[in-house]
C-alpha atoms as one frame of an Amber mdcrd trajectory, in Angstrom:
protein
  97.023  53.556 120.469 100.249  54.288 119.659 100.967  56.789 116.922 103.584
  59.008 115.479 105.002  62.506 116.496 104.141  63.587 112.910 100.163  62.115
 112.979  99.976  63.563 116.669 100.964  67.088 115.907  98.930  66.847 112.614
  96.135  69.387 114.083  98.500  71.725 114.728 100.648  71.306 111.677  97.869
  71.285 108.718  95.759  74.209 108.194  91.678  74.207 107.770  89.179  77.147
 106.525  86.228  75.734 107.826  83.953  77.895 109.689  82.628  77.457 113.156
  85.070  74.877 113.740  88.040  74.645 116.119  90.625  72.074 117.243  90.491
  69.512 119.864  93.540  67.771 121.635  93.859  65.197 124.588  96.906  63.296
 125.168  97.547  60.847 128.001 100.467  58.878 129.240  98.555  55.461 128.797
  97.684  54.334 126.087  93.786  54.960 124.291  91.591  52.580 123.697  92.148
  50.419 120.153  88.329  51.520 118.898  89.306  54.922 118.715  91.646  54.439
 115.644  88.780  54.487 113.280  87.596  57.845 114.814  91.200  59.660 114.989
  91.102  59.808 110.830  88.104  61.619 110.918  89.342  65.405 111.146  85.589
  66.849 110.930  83.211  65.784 113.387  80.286  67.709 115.463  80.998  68.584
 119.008  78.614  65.786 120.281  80.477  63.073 118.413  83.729  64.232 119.959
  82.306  64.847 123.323  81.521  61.110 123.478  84.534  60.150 122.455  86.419
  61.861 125.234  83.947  60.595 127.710  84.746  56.869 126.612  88.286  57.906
 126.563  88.105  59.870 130.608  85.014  57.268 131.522  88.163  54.329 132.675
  89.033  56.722 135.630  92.588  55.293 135.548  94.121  58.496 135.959  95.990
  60.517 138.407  95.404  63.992 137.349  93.218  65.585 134.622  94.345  68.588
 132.904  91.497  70.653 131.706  92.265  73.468 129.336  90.186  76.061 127.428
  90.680  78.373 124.570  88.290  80.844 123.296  87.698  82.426 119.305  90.794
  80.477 117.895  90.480  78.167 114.624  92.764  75.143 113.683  94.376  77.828
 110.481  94.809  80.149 113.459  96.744  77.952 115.762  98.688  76.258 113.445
 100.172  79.523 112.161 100.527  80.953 115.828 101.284  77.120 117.348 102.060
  77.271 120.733 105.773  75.597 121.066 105.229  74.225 125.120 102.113  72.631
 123.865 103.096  71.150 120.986 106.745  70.047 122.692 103.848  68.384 125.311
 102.152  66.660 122.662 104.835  65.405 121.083 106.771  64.203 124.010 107.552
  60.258 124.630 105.510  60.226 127.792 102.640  61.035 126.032 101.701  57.640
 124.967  98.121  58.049 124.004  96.466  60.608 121.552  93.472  62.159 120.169
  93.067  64.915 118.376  90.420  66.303 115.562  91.519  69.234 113.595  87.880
  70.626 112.926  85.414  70.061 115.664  81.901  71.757 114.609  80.533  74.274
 117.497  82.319  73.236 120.366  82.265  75.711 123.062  82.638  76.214 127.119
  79.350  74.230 127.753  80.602  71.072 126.578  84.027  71.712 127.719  82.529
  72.473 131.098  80.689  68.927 130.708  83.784  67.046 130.206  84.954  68.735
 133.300  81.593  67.605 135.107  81.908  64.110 133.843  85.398  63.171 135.394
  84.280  64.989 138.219  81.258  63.155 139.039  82.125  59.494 137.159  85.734
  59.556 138.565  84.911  61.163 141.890  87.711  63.727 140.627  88.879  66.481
 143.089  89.408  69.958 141.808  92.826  71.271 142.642  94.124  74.892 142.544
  95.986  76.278 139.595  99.688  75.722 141.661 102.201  73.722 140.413 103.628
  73.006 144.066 100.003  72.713 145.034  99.449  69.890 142.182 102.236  67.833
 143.553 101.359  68.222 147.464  98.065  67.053 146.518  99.229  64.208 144.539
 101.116  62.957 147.385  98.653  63.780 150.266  96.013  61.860 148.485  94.047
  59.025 150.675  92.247  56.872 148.845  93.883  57.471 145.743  91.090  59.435
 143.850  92.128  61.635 140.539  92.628  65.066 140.402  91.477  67.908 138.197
  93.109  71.641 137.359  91.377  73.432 134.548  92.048  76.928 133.226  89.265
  78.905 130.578  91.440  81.436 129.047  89.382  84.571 127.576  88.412  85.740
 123.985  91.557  86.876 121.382  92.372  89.922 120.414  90.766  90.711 116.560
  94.435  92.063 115.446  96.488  89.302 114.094  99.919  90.525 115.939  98.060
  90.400 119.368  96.239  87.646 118.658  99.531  85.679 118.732 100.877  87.731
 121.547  98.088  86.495 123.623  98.348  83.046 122.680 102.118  82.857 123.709
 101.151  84.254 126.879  98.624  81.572 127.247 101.041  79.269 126.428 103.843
  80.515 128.538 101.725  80.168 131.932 100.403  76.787 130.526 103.906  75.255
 130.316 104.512  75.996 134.161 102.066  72.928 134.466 102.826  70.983 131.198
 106.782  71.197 131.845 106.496  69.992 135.269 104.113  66.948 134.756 104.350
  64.041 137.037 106.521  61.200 135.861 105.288  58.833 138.315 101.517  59.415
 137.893  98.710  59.081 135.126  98.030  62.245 133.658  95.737  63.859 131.159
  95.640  66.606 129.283  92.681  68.100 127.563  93.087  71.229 125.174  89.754
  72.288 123.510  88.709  75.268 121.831  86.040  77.461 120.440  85.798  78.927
 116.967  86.050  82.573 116.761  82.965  84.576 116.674  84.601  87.417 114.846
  86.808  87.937 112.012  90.465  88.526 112.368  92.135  91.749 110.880  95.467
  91.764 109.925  97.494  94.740 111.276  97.943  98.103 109.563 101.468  99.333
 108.698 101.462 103.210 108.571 103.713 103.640 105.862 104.195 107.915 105.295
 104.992 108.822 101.590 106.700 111.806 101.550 107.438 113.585  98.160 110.614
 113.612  96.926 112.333 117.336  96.919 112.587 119.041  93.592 116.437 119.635
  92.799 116.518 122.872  90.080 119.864 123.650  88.644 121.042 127.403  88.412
 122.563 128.763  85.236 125.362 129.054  86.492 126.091 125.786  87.798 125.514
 124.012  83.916 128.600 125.027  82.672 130.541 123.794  86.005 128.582 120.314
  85.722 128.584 119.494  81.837 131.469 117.493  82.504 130.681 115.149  85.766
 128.747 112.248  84.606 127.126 113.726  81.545 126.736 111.689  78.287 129.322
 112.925  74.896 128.028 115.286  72.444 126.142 114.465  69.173 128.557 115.712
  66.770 126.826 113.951  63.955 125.043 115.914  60.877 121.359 117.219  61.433
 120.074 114.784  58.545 122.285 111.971  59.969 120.704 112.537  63.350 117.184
 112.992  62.671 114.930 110.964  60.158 113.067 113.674  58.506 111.030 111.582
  55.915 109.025 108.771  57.282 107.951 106.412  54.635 104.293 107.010  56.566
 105.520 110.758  55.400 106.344 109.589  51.997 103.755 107.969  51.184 101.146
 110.977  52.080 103.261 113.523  49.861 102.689 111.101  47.197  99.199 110.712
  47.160  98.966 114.460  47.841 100.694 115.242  44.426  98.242 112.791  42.750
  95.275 114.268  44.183  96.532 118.041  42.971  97.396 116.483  39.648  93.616
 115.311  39.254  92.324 118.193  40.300  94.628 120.592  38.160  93.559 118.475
  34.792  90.176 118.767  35.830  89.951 122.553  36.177  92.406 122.864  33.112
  88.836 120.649  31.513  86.143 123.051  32.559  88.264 126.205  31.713  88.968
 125.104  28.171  85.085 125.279  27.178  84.367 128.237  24.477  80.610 128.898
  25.124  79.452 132.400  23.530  77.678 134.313  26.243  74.230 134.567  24.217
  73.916 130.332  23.353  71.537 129.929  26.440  69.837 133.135  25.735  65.676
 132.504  24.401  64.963 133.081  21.038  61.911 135.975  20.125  62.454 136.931
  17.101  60.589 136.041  13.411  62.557 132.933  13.315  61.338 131.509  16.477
  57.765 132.364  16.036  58.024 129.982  12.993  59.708 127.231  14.470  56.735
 127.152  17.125  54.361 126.911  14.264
């Protein structure tokens, strides 16, 4: 199955948030089966639907060597932001003929990885070979009766802090591209990448950023008169009553109603005040004359 740079790459290119998921990669330099084109658009599958995939893809045992590799707590958002450049240069070499790759592969961890590894091993009659590049090729060459090889590398867990996280990933990388850079050009190879999701949560690092406070510069007296000149803006020459607005119409307005109110209030005392009441009109009556108004 023949497909492009671009749609190979495309699980380490696009970025996913699912949890418990991780990428899977496996590129060949024969071509995959035709039946597996259907399956390659389908970026979310469980670990036992891509397991037996691979096995249909490894069960033809037309292949010199077998490159089994293992990465621990990464994610596809993780390893597309920290993509390793040997693998990816691997991947999307012209040798590389066949491809398969899922983006988000649900709970796939070292025990299926390790029965992918059993598989080739017992269904190809595969021979483990130690993790030597000059090793690789001796044994290529030295072979008998033709029977594939295997090299496989499980690289630990990730750091939790982003920066080392990567660090550790271009490391891994690095000492994975002493095999992928050297891969034979007159054999059948395979390469399988698969990966675990992380079981913890990765923090991004903490900048220490010290905040000082700024010193307190106090002129002297004496030094006014010296800088009044450098940089200062000109003098306000202008009137006081040009320069500040002394009545606001908010002002105004209150001094108004104020006069109003005390006008009220004046003509209202000036009211009471004016009444000419003799001091004996509320007094009670006991004389003659108010005996015979009771009768």
């Amino acid at each position: 199955m023949r497909l492009s740079i671009a749609a190979a790459a495309a699980c380490l290119a696009s970025a996913h948030a699912f949890k418990d998921t991780s990428p899977f990669l496996l590129f060949a330099s024969s071509q995959l089966p035709s039946a597996l084109q259907n399956q390659q658009s389908q970026q979310l599958q469980s670990a036992s639907n891509v397991l037996n995939t691979a096995k249909k893809i490894l069960g033809k045992c037309d292949q010199d060597i077998y490159y089994f590799v293992h990465q621990l707590d990464v994610n596809a958002a993780q390893l597309s932001s920290n993509a390793p450049p040997h693998l990816t240069k691997a991947l999307s070499d012209s040798d590389a003929r066949g491809r398969y790759s899922v983006s988000e592969v649900i709970d796939f961890d070292r025990e299926h990885f390790d029965q992918l590894v059993d598989y080739v091993e017992t269904q190809c009659k595969a021979t483990a070979v130690g993790q030597n590049p000059s090793g690789i090729h001796s044994a290529l060459e030295s072979r008998e009766d033709n029977s594939p090889l295997y090299a496989k590398w499980n690289f630990g867990a990730l750091p939790k802090l982003a920066s080392e996280r990567k660090t550790e990933l271009a490391n891994n990388d690095a000492e994975l591209n002493t095999y992928l850079k050297d891969l034979p050009k007159d054999y059948k190879y395979t390469v399988i990448y698969t990966t675990s999701p992380p079981s913890t949560s990765v923090h991004d690092d903490l900048v220490y950023e010290p905040a000082f406070d700024e010193a307190v510069h106090m002129d002297l007296k004496r030094q006014l008169l010296g800088r009044e000149g450098e940089g200062a803006s000109p003098r306000d020459t202008r009137p006081l009553f040009e320069k500040y607005q002394f009545f606001t119409p908010g002002l105004f307005m209150g001094i108004l109603v104020s006069l109003l109110l005390l006008s009220i209030l004046g003509v209202g005392i000036s009211a009471i005040s004016s009444l000419q009441v003799s001091y004996k009109a509320f007094d009670k009556e006991n004389g003659p004359a108010a005996q015979k108004k009771q009768q």
